[in-house]
C-alpha positions as CSV (number, residue, x, y, z in Angstrom):
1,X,182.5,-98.8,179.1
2,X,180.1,-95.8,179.2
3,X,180.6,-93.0,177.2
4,X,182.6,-90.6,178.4
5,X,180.2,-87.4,180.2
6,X,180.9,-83.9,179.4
7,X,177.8,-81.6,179.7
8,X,178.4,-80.0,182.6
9,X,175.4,-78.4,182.9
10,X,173.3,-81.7,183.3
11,X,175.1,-83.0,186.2
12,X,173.1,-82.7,189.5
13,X,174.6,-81.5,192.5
14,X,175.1,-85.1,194.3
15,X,176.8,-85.7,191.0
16,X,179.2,-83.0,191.4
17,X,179.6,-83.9,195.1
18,X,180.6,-87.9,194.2
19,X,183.2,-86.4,191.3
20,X,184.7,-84.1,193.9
21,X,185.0,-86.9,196.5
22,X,186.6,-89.0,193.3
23,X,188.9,-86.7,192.6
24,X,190.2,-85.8,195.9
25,X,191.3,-89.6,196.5
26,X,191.4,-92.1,199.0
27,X,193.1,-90.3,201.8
28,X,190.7,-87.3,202.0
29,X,187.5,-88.6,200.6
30,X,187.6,-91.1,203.7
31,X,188.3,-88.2,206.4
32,X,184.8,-86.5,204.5
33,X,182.9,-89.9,204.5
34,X,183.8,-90.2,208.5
35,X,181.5,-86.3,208.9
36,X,178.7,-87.6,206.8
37,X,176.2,-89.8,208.4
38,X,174.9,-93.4,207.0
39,X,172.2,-92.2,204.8
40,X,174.5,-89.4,203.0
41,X,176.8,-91.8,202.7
42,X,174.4,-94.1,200.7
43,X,173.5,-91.5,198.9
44,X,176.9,-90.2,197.6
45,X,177.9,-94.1,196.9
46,X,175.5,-95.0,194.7
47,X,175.8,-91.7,193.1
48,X,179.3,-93.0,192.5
49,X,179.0,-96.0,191.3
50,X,176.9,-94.9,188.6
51,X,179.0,-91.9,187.3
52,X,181.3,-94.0,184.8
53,X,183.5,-92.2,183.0
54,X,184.4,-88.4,183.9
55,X,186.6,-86.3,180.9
56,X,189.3,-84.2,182.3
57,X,187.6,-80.9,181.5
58,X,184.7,-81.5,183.2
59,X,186.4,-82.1,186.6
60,X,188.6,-79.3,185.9
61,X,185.6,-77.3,185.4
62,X,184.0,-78.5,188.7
63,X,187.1,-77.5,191.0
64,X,187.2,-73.9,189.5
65,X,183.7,-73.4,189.8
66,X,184.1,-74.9,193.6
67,X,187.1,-72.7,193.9
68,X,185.7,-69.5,192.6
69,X,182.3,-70.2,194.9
70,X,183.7,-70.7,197.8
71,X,186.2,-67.8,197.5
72,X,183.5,-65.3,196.6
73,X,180.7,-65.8,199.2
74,X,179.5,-62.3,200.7
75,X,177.8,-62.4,204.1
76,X,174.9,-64.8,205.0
77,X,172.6,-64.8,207.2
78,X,171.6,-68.3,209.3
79,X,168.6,-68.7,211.2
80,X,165.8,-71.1,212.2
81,X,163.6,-69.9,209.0
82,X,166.7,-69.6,206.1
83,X,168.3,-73.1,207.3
84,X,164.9,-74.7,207.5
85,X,163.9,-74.1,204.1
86,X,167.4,-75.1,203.0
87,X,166.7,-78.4,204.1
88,X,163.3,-78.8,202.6
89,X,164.8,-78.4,199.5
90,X,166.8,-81.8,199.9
91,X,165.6,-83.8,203.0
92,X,161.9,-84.9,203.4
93,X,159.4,-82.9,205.6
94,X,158.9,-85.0,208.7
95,X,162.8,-85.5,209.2
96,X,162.9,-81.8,208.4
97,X,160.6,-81.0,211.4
98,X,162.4,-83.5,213.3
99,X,165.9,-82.1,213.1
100,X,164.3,-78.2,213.8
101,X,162.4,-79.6,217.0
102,X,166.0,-80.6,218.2
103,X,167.4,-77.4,217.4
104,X,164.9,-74.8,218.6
105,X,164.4,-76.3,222.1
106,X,163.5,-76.4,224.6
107,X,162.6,-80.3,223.7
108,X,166.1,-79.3,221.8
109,X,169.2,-80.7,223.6
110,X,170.9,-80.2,226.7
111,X,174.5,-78.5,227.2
112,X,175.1,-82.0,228.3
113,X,173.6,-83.9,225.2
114,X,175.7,-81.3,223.3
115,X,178.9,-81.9,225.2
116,X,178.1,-85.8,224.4
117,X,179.2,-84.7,220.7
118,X,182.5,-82.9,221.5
119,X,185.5,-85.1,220.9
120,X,187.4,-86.5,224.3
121,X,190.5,-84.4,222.9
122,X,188.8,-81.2,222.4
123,X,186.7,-81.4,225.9
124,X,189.8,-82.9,227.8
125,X,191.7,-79.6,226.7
126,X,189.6,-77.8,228.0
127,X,188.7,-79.1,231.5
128,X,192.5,-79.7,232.1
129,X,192.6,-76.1,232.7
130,X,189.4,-75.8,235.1
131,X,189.1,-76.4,238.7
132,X,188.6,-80.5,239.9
133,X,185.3,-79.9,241.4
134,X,184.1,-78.3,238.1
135,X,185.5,-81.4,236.1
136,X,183.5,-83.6,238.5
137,X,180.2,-82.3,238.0
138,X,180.8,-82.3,234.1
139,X,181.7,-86.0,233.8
140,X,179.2,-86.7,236.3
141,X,176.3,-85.2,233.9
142,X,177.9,-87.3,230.9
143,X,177.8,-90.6,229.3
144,X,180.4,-92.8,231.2
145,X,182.0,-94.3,228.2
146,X,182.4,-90.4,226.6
147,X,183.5,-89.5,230.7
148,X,185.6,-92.6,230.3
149,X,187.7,-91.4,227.1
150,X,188.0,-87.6,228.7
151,X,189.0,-88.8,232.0
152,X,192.1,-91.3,230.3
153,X,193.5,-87.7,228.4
154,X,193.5,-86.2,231.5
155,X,197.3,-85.4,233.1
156,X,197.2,-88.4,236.0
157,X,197.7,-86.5,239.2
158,X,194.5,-83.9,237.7
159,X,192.6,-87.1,236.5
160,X,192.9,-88.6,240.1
161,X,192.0,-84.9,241.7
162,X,188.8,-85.7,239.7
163,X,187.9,-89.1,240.5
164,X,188.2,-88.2,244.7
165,X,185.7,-85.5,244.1
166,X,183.8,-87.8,242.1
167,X,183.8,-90.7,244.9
168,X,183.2,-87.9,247.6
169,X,180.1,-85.3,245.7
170,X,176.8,-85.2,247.4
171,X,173.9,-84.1,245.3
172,X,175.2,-81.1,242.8
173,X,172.8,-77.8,244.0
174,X,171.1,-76.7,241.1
175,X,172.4,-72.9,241.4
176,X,176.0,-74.8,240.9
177,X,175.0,-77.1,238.1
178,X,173.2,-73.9,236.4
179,X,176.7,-71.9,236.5
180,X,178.3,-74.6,235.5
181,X,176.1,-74.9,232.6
182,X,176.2,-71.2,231.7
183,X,180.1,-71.1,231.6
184,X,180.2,-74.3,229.7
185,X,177.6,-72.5,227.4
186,X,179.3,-68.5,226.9
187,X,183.1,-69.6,227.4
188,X,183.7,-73.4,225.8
189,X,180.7,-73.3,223.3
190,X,181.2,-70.0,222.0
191,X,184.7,-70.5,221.4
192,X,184.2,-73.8,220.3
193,X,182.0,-72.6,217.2
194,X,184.2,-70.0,216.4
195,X,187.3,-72.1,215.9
196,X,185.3,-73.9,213.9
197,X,184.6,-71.7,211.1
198,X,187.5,-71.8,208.5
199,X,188.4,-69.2,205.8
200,X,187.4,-70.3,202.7
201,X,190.7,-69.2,200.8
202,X,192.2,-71.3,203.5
203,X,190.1,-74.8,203.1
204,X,190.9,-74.4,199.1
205,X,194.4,-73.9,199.8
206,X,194.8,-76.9,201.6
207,X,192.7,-78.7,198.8
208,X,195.1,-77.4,196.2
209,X,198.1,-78.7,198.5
210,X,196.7,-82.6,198.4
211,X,196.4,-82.1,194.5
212,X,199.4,-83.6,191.9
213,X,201.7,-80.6,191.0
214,X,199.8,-80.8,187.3
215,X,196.2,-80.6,188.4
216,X,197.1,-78.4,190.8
217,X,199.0,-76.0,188.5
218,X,195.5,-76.2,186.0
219,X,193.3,-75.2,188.5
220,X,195.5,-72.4,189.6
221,X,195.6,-70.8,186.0
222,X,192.3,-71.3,185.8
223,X,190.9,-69.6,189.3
224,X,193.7,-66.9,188.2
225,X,191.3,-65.8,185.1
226,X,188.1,-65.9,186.7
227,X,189.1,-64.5,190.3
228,X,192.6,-62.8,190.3
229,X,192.6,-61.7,193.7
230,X,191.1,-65.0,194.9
231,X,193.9,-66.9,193.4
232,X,196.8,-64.7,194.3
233,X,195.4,-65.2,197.9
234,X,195.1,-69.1,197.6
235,X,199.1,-69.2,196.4
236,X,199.8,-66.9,199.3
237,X,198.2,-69.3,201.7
238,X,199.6,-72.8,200.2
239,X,203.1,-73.8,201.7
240,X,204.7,-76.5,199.3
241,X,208.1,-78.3,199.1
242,X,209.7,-75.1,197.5
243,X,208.6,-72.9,200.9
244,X,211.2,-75.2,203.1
245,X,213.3,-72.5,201.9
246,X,211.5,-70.3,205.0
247,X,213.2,-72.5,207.6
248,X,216.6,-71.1,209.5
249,X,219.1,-74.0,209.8
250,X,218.6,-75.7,212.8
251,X,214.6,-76.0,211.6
252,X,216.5,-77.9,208.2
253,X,218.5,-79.8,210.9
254,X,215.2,-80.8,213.1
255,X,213.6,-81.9,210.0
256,X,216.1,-84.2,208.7
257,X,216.5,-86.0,212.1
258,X,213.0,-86.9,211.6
259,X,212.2,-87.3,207.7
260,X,213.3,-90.9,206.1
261,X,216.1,-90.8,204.2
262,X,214.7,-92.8,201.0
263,X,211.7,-90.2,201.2
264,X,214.4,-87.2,201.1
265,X,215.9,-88.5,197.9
266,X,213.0,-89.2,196.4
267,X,211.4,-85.9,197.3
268,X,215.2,-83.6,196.2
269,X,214.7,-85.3,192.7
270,X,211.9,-83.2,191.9
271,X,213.5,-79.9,193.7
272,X,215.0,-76.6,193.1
273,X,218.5,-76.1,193.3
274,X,217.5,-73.8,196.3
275,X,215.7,-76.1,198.1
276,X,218.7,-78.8,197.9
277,X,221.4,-76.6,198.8
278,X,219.0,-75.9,202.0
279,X,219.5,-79.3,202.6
280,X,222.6,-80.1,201.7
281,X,224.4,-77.8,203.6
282,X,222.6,-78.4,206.6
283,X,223.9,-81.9,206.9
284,X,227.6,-83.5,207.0
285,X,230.1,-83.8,204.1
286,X,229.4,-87.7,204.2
287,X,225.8,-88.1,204.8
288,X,225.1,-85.4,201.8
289,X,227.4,-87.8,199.7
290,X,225.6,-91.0,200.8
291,X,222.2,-88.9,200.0
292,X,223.3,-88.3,196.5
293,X,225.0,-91.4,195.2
294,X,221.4,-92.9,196.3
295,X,219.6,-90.5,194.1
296,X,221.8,-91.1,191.4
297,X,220.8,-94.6,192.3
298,X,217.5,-94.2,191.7
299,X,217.5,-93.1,188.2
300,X,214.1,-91.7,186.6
301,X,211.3,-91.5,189.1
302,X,207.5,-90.9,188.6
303,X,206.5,-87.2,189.2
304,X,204.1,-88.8,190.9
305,X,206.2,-90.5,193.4
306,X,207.9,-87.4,193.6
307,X,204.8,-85.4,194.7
308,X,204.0,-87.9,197.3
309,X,207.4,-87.7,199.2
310,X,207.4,-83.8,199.6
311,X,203.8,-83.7,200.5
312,X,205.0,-86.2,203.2
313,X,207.6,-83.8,204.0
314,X,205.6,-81.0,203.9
315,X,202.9,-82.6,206.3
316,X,206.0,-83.7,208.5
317,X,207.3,-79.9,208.8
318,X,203.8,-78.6,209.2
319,X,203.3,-81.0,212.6
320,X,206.9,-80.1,213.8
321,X,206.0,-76.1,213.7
322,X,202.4,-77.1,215.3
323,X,204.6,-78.5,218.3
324,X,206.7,-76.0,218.6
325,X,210.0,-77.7,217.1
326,X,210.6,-76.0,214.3
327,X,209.4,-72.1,213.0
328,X,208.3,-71.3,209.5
329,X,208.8,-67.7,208.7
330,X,206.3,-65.8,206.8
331,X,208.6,-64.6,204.7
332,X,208.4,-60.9,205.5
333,X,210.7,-58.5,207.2
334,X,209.5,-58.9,210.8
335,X,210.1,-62.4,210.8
336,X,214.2,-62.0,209.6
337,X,216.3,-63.0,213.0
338,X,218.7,-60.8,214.8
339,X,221.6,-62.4,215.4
């Protein structure tokens, strides 16, 4: 086995990237890989393979220094000239001058080459609130596999509005196909990059959240040294097992109709007495026996095990609020009910 690397300073910033992806594990690193295309992906791999063994300190050091970057970024500014020579820096100079000719236009990319990029779920939300004719002409001006996917999210009785318009349009006047265009352009684009830029505090709270309790605990005391306010703001953000305690009782009561029972024990073994009382008293005298005697059952259980089952839990109760089936209170005065 290599020896074990601990100058920070020599690692290069691919380096850093393949110990981050390391470190974040299987489930995450793969939802990154699937944004990266096949060369940064061979890239990243063989960075990898080669990094053999990491110390503890050194990762630890890498997450606060990501943490404390990410959180303290003033205001840029991005244009043709600053992102160009970005990518000189990294990519070679004909690809460079490749991927600006695409983006400058007007050899650039169309509205419709753009739209080609959009996922079926994102575009079919949006045209299931536009007129039929309007939907036509879009799918008419896409691919017809991408069309394809849209058209199947559509609601059925819209989807079949489209396809008689589809059946029945004459040539598309170019006054028509240019409004189309422009609306697509000021109203779907627009929003559509907006949504898309995240809060950094945010994205390292819900880095934090994937991390064991242990890690996550280190990097926390850590940030809280070197950025105060940064860290306060990241613990504000997180939701964990121990924030259940937010939900009124039927929320409790919508949860456990849908949360496994073994994952529940598992999860209350690791809990606060708050957070168990939540749940007890929320369900019957006999199921809240039934729940204990199988704790009990269980004996001693890893911390990690433990960790798994309320993250599960936690991602179950994030989904029901996003759905509307349960609220989460924020935990401040104008979020008490009135009964």
């Amino acid at each position: 086995m290599g020896r074990v690397k601990e100058d920070y300073r020599s690692l290069t910033g691919p380096q850093k990237a393949g110990i981050m992806m390391l470190s974040l594990g299987e489930e995450y690193s793969t939802k990154l890989f699937a944004m990266m295309d096949d060369e940064e992906i061979r890239e990243l791999s063989q960075v990898m393979s080669s990094l053999g063994t990491i110390s503890s300190n050194l990762v630890e050091r890498l997450f606060v220094e990501f943490a404390d970057a990410i959180s303290n970024t003033g205001s840029l500014v991005g244009s043709f000239d600053t992102t160009e020579r970005l990518l000189m820096r990294s990519l070679p100079k004909d690809r460079v001058e490749a991927i600006m000719e695409e983006i400058r236009g007007p050899a650039g990319r169309t509205m419709w080459d753009k739209l080609g990029n959009v996922s079926e779920q994102v575009l079919a939300n949006y045209l299931k609130n536009e007129y039929p004719q309007t939907v036509a002409v879009v799918l008419s001006k896409i691919k017809s596999d991408h069309a394809a996917r849209v058209m199947a999210l559509l609601p059925e009785n819209f989807a079949m509005e489209v396809v008689m318009r589809m059946l029945h349009m004459e040539a598309v006047q170019k006054e028509v196909l240019d409004g189309v265009e422009k609306t697509l352009r000021t109203e779907f684009m627009s929003n559509l990059a907006r949504t898309a830029r995240r809060d950094a505090h945010e994205m390292m709270a819900e880095i934090f959240n994937s991390l064991d309790r242990n890690t996550e605990n280190r990097f926390v005391t850590a940030l809280e040294e070197r950025n105060r306010e940064s860290a306060e703001r990241i613990k504000q953000l997180m939701f964990t097992f121990e924030d259940l305690v937010r939900l009124d009782a039927q929320g409790v009561q919508v949860l456990l109709r849908h949360v496994e029972k073994d994952k529940l024990g598992l999860a209350l073994k690791g809990a606060s007495d708050n957070i168990k009382d939540l749940f007890f008293k929320n369900m019957s005298e006999r199921a809240g026996k039934m729940l204990r005697e199988d704790m009990d059952a269980m004996g001693p259980v890893r911390v990690r095990e433990v960790d798994e089952a309320q993250n599960g839990i936690v991602a179950l109760a994030k989904e029901l609020a996003n759905t509307g089936q349960i609220v989460i209170s924020e935990g401040k005065e104008d979020d008490e009910l009135v009964y």
